[in-house]
DRENTI-557356 format. One record per residue (C-alpha): residue number from 1; y, z, x. Coordinates in Angstrom, 2 decimals. Each point is the difference from the previous one (the first is absolute). Example, Ala and Ser with C-alpha at 12.3 -4.5 7.8 and 13.67 -1.06 7.14 Angstrom:
BEGIN
 num       v       w       u
   1   -4.50    7.80   12.30
   2    3.44   -0.66    1.37
This chain:
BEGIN
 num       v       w       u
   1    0.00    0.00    0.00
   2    3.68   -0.76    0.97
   3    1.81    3.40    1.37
   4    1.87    1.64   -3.09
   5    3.19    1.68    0.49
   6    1.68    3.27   -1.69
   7    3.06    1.76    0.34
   8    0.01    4.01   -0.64
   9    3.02    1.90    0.05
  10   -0.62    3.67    0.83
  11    2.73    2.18    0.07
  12    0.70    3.41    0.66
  13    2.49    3.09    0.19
  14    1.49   -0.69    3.52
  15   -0.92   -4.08    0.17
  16   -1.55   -3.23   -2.01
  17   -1.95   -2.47    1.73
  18   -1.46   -3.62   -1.07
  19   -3.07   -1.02    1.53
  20   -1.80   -3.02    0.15
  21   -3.95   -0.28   -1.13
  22   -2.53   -2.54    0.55
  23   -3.42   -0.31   -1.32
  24   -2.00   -2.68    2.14
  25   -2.67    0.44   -2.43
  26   -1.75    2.39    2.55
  27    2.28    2.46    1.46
  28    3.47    1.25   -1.07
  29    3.01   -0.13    2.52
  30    3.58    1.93   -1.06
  31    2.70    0.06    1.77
  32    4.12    1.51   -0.59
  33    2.31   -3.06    0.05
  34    3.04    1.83   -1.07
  35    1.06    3.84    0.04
  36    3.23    1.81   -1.44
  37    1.41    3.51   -0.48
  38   -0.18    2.43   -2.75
  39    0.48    3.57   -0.04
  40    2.02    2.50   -2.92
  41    4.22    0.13    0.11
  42    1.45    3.11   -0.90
  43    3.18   -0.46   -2.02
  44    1.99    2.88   -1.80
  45   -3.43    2.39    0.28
  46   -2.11   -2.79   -1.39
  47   -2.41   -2.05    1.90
  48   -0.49   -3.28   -1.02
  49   -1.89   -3.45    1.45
  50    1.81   -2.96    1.19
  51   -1.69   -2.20   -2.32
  52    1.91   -3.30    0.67
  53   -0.76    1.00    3.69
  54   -3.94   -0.54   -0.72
  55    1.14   -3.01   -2.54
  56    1.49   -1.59    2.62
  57   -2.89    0.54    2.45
  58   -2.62   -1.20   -2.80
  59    2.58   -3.63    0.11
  60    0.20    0.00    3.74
  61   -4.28    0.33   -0.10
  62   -0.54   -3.18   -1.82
  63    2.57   -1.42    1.88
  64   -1.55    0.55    3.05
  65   -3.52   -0.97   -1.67
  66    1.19   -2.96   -1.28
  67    1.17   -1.30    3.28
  68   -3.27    1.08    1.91
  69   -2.51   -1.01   -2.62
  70    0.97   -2.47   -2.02
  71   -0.32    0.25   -3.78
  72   -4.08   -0.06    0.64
  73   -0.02    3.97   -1.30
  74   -2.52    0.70   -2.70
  75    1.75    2.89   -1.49
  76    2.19    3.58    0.66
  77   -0.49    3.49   -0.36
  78    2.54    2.83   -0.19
  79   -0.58    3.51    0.33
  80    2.29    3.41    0.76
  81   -0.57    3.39   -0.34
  82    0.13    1.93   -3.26
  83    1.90    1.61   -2.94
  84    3.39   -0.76    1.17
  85    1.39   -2.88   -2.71
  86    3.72   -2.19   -0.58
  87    1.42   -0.13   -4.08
  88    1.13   -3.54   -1.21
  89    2.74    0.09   -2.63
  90   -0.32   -2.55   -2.72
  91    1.28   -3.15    2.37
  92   -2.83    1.42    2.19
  93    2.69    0.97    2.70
  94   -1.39    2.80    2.06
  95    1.83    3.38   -0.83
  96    0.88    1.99    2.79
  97   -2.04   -0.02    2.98
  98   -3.61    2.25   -0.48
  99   -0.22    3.05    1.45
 100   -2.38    1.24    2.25
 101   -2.81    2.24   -0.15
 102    1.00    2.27    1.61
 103    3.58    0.27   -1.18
 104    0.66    3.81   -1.57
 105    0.86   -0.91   -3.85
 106   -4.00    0.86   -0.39
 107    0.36    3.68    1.04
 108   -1.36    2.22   -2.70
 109   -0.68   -2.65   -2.57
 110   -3.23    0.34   -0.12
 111   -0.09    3.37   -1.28
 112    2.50   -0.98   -2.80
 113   -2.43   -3.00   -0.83
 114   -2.62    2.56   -0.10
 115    1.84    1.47   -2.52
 116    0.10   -2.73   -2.14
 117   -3.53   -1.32    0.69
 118   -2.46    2.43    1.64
 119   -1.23   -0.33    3.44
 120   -4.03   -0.48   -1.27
 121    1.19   -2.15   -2.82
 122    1.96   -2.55    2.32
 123   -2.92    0.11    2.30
 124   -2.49   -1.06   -3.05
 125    2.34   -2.73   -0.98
 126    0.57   -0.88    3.41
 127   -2.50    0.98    3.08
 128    2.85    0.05    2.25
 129    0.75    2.23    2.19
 130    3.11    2.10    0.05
 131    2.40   -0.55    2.46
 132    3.62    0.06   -1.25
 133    1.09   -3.33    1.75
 134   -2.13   -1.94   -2.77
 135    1.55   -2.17   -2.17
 136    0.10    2.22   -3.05
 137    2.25    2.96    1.86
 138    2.18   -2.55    1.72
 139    0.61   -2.07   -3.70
 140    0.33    3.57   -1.34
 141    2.24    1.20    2.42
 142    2.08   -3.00   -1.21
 143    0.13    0.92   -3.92
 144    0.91    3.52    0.69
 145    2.82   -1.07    1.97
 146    1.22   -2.08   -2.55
 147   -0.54   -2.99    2.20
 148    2.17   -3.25   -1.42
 149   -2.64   -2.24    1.50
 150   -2.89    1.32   -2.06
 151    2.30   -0.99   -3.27
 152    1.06   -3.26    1.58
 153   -3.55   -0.67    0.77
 154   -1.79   -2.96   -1.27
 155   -3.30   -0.03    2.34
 156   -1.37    2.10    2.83
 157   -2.22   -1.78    2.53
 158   -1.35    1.82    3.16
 159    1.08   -1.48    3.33
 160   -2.76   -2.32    0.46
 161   -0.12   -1.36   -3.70
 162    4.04    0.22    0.84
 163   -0.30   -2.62    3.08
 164   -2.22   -2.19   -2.06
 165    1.95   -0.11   -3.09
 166    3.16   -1.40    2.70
 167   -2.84   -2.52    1.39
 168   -1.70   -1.29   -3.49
 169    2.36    1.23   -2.66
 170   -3.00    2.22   -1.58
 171    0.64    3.62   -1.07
 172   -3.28    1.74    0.19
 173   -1.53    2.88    1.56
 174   -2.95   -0.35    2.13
 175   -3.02    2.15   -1.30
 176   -0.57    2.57    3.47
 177    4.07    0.77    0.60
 178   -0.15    0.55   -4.10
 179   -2.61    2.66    0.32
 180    2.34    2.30    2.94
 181    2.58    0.39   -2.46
 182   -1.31    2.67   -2.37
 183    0.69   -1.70   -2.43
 184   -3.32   -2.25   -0.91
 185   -2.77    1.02   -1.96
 186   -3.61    0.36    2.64
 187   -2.07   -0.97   -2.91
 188    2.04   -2.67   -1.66
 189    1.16   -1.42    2.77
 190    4.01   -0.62   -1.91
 191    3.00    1.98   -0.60
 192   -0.30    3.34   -1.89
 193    2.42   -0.11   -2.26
 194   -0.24    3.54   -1.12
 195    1.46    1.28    3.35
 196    2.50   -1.94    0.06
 197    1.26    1.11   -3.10
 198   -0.77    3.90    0.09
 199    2.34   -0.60    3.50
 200    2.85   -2.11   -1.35
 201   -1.25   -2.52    2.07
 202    1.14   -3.73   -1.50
 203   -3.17   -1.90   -0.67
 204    1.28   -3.46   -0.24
 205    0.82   -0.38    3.71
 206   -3.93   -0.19    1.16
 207   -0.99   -3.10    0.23
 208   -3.35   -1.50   -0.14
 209   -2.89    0.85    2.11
 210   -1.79   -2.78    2.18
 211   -3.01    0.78    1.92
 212   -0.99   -0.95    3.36
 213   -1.15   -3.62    0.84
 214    2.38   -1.26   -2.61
 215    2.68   -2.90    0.19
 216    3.78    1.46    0.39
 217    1.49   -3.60   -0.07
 218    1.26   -2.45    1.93
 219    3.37    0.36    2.34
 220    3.12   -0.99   -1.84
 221    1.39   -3.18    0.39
 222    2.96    0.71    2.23
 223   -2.72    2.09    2.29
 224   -2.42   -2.59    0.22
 225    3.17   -2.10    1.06
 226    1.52    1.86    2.00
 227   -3.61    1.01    2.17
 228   -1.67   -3.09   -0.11
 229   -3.20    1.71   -1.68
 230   -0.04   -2.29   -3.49
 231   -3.16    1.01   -1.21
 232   -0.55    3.84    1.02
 233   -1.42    2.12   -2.56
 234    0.06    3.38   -0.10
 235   -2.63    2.55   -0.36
 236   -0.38    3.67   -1.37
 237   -1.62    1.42    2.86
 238   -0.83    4.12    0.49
 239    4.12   -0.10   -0.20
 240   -0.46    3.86    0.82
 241   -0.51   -0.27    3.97
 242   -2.58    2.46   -0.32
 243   -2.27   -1.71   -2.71
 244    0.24   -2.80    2.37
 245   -1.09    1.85    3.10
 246   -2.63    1.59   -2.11
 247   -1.49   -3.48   -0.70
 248    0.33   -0.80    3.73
 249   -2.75    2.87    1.40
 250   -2.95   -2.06    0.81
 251   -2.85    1.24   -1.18
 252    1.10    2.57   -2.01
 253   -3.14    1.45   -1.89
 254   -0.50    3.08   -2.84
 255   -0.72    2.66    3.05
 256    3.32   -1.10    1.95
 257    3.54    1.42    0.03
 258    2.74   -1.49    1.03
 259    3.71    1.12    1.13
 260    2.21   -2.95    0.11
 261    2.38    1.48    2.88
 262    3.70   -0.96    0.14
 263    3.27    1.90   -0.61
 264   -1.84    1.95   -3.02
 265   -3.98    0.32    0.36
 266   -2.36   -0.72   -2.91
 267   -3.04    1.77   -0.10
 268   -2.47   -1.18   -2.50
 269   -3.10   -2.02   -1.36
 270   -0.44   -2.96   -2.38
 271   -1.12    0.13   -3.71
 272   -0.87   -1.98   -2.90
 273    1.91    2.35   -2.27
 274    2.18    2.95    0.20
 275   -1.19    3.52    0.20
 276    2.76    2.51   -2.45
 277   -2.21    3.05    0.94
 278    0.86    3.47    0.47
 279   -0.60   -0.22    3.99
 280    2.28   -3.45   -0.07
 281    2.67    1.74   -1.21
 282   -0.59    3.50    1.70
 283   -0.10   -1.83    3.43
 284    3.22   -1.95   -1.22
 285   -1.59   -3.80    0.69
 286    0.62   -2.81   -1.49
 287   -1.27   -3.22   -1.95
 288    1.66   -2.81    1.25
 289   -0.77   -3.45   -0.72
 290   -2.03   -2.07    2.35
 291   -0.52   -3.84    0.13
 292   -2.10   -1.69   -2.49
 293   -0.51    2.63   -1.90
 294   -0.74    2.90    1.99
 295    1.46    3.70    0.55
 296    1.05    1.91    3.20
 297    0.02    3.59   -0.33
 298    1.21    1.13    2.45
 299    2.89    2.58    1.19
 300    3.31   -0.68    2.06
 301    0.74    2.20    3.25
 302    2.71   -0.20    1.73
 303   -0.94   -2.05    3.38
 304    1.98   -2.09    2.82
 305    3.03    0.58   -1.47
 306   -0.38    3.69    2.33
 307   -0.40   -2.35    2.90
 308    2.65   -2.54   -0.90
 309    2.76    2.49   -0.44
 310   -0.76    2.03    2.88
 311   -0.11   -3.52    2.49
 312    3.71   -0.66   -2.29
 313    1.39    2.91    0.69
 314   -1.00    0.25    3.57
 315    1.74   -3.34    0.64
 316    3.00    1.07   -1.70
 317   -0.13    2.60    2.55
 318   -0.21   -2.75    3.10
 319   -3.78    0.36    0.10
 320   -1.47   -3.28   -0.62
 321   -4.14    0.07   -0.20
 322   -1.88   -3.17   -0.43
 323   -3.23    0.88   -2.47
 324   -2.09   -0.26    3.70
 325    2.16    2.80    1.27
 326   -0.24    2.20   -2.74
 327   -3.78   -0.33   -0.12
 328    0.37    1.10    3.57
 329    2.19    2.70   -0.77
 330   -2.63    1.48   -2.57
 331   -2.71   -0.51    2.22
 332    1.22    2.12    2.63
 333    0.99    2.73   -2.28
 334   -2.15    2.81   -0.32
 335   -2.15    0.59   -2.87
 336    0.05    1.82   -3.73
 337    3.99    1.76    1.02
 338    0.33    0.27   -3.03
 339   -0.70   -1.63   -3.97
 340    2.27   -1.22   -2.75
 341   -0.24   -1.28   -3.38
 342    1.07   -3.47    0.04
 343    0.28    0.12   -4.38
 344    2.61    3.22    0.44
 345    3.34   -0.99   -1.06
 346    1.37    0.59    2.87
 347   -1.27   -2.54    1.37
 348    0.96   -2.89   -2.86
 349    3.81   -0.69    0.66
 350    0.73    2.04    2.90
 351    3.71   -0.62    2.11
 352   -2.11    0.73    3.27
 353   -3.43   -0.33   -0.10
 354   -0.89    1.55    3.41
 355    1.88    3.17   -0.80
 356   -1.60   -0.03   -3.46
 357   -3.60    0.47    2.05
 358    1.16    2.65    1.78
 359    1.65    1.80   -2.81
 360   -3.07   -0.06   -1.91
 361   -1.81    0.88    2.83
 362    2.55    3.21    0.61
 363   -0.55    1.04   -4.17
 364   -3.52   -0.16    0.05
 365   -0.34    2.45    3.30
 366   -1.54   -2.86    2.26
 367    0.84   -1.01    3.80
 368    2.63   -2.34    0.11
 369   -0.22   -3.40    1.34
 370    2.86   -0.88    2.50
 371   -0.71   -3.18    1.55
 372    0.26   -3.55   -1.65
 373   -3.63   -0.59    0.75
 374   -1.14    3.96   -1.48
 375    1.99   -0.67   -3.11
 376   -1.86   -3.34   -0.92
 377   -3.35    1.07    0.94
 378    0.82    2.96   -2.29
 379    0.42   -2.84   -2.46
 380   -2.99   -2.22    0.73
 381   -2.40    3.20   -0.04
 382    1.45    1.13   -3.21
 383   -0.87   -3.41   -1.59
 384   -3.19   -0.69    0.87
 385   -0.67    3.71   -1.55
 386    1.33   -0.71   -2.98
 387   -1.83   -3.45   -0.41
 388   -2.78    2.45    0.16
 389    1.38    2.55   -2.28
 390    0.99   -2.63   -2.63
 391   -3.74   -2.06    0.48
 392   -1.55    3.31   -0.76
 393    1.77    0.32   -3.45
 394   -0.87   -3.56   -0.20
 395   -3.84    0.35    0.36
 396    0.74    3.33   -2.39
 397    0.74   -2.19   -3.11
 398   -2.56   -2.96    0.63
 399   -2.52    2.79    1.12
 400   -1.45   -2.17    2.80
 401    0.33   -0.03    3.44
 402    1.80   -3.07    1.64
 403   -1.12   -0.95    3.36
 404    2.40   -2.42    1.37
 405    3.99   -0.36   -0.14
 406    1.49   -2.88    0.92
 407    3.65   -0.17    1.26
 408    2.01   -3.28   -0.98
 409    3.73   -0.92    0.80
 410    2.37    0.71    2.58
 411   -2.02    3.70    1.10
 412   -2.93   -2.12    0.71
 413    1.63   -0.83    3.41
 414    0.89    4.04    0.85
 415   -3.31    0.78    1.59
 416    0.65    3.13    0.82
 417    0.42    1.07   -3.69
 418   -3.34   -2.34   -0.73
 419   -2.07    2.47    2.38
 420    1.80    3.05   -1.35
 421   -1.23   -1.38   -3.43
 422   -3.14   -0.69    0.86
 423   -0.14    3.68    1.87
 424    1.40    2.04   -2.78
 425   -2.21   -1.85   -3.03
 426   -3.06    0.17    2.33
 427   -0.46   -3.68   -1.42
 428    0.18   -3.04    1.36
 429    3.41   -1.74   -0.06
 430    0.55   -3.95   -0.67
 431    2.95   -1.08    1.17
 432    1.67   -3.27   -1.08
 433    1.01   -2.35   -1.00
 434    3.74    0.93    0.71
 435    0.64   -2.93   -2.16
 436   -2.16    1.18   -2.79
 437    3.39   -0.60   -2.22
 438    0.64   -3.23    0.42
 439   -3.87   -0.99    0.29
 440   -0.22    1.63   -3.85
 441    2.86   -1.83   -0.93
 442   -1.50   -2.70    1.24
 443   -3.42    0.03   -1.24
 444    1.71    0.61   -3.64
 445    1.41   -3.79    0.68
 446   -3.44   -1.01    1.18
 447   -1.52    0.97   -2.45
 448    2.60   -1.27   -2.86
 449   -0.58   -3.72    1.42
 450   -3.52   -0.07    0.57
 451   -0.46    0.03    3.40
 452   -2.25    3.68   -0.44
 453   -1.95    1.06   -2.84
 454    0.89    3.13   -0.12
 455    1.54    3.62    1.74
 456   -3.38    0.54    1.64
 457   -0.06   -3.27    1.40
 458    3.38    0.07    1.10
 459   -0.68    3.28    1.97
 460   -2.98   -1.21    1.60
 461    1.98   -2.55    1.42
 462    2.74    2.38    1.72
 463   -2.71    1.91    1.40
 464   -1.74   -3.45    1.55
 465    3.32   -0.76    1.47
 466    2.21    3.30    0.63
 467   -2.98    2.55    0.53
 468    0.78    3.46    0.36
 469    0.00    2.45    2.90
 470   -2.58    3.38   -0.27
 471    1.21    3.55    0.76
 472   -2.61    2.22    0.40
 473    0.92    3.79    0.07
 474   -0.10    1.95    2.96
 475    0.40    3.48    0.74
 476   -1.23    0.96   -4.10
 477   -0.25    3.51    0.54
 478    3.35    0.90    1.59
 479    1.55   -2.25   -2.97
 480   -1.93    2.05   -2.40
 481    1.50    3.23    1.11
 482    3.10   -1.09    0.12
 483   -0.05   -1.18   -3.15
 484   -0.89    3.15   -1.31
 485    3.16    0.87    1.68
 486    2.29   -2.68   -1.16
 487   -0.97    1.36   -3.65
 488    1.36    3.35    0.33
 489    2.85   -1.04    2.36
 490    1.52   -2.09   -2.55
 491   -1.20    1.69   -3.63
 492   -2.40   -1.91   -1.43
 493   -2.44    1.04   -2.67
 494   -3.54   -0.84    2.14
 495   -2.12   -2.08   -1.85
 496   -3.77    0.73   -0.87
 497   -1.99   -2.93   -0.01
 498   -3.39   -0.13   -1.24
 499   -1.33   -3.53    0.26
């Protein structure tokens, strides 16, 4: 067969990237043709995303892929990460630029949602798991405040079904981003009304819900014109970055976990339908939506994001690391200083992320790391213990053991923090593909046009061509005590497994 040719956007909180796939009917090939920034703006105590920044970088992709390929480019794929959205008033102008995440309008909303629809009702509707930068608090937020947007607003589209409303003229939302927001019913799979309502929420801006594998549309006129690319269609990928990564693991199987490892870390399995039982909800995981009709559950912890703002702070302080140098730094560092709890608060929007280790380290009667290098191997300790913490409460609610974790995205490639996985879960640790995103996405497309049968196919294929590298643990015992110690150090409820 003649090589086929995909484009997948994949973008995240501090960049988006475009790559370039090829299917030679054998192996797959993928490589970035065009990158460009993205990261939060904080204006007047908000924080907000430069959308037409990553609009602009979306036009200067095809572009670029236009010029390099020709218009020989089966179809496109689009994904982002979740819950974060734009409002279209009725001309379908964008209102406002959306807020991010992590923004503070959320604070204590959840508990006055709670009040309005109980915690272990929302989680029956829902099978999402509470964090207050979800959709719901952030829309909310909005209503309380007597936002004029929400009462201007026409349509609300999350940033990926944003994007590909500007590239097709199609306002939908894709099924997996749908399911983040809190705001989607597990079991019918479409927009519960009822909360909406009991909240104040308006009901008429939610558009309709497309699953994964369908047709978006094809670029507007004046962008096929402009780029060259006259016959690009666009496809609803995973347009959650994490559904997509999910369908890039190769050879995920029923006795596997996964932790798709980036600025937040994903912990989880795959399902055929949600679980809304009392563990579920007790262990605060979620139910998101998977491709083709599958389910993550799976919980959020708080991940690189430690390591990014401590190497972002250090370089505002004239201390410039490459990610080789750090890994050198932590290497040399001596062992179990000291334990934190990457999920604290603390920990989520801190001004100095550094100092926030220490401080922590200070209230919870610990020794205090000083160096660069003691601070993140604090960190990188502390995670791989609480992958094992949160696989634990994992294996709790499915009441099986899981004997294998694989570690997809950009953590793949820290392999220090892939043995200290693979040491602290006394498991054996997969890691890779680092491109397990864009390979989901891109398998999605595959899939959509033929050229696969199906997700299982399509992940046999990354593993023939992007195999993944073994950790085995070493040193088990000493992990195992200290793991015992990173428990009590940090205040967690142990966990008694019998399985």
């Amino acid at each position: 067969m003649s090589t086929k040719k995909y484009l997948v956007f994949d973008i995240g909180g501090s960049n988006g990237r475009c790559l370039l796939a090829q299917f030679d009917g054998n192996r797959l090939s993928i490589e970035v043709i065009h990158r460009f920034e993205n990261g939060h703006v904080r204006l007047q105590n908000h924080l907000f995303w430069d959308i037409l920044g990553l609009w602009n970088g979306v036009l200067q992709s095809l572009r670029k892929a236009a010029a390099e390929m020709g218009q020989d480019i089966s179809s496109a794929g689009l994904d982002t990460w979740a819950v974060d959205f734009g409002l279209l008033d009725a001309q379908d102008n964008l209102i406002g630029n959306p807020f991010c995440y992590r923004d503070p309008q959320t604070i204590g909303m959840m508990e006055e949602v709670f009040q309005r629809v109980p915690k272990e009702e929302l989680f029956q509707i829902t099978g999402i798991q509470f964090m207050s930068l979800n959709t719901l608090y952030q829309l909310y937020a909005m209503v309380r405040a007597g936002s004029p947007a929400i009462g201007y607003a026409k349509t609300l589209l999350l940033i990926p079904d944003l994007l590909n409303f500007w590239l097709t003229g199609q306002k939908k939302c894709e099924y997996t981003n749908a399911s983040t927001t809190q705001l989607l019913n597990a079991t019918t799979r479409l927009w519960d009304r009822t909360i909406m309502e009991r909240l104040g929420l308006p009901d008429h801006i939610f558009p309709e819900i497309l699953e994964s594998g369908q047709k978006v549309g094809v670029l507007k006129p004046w962008i096929a014109e402009e780029t060259g690319l006259r016959k690009l269609s666009i496809t609803a990928v995973g347009s959650h970055d994490t559904a997509s990564a999910v369908a890039g693991v190769p050879g995920l199987s029923p006795n596997h976990a996964y932790i798709s490892s980036g600025t937040w870390g994903l912990l989880g399995v795959e399902l055929l339908k949600p679980r809304l039982d009392e563990n579920v909800f007790r262990y605060n995981f979620g139910n998101e939506g998977g491709v083709f009709h599958t389910i993550r559950l799976l919980r959020n912890i708080v991940n690189l994001w430690l390591v990014q703002e401590c190497r972002r702070i250090w370089a505002q302080e004239g201390r410039v690391y490459d990610w080789d140098t750090l890994a050198s730094l932590v290497h040399s560092a001596p062992q179990f200083l000291a334990s934190i709890d990457p999920d604290d608060p603390a920990f989520l929007v801190p001004e100095h992320m550094p100092g926030a280790v220490q401080k922590y380290c200070i209230a919870t009667n610990q020794q205090v790391p000083k160096s660069d290098g003691e601070i993140l191997r604090v960190c990188q300790e502390s995670l791989a213990f609480k992958y094992r913490y949160t696989l634990e409460k994992l294996m709790d609610i499915l009441g099986r053991r899981l004997d294998v974790v694989h570690i997809i995205g950009g953590g793949a490639k820290n392999q220090l923090l892939c043995q200290f996985t693979a040491n602290a879960l006394n498991r054996p640790v997969l890691a890779g593909p680092v491109e397990a995103t864009a390979l989901g996405n891109l398998i999605v497309q595959m899939v959509a046009s033929g050229d696969v049968s199906s997700l299982e196919e399509g992940r046999q294929l990354i593993q023939k061509t992007f195999p993944p590298k073994v950790y085995h643990p070493e040193n088990a015992n000493l992990w195992e005590a200290q793991y015992c110690h990173y428990i009590e150090a940090v205040g967690l409820p142990s966990i008694q497994l019998v399985i």
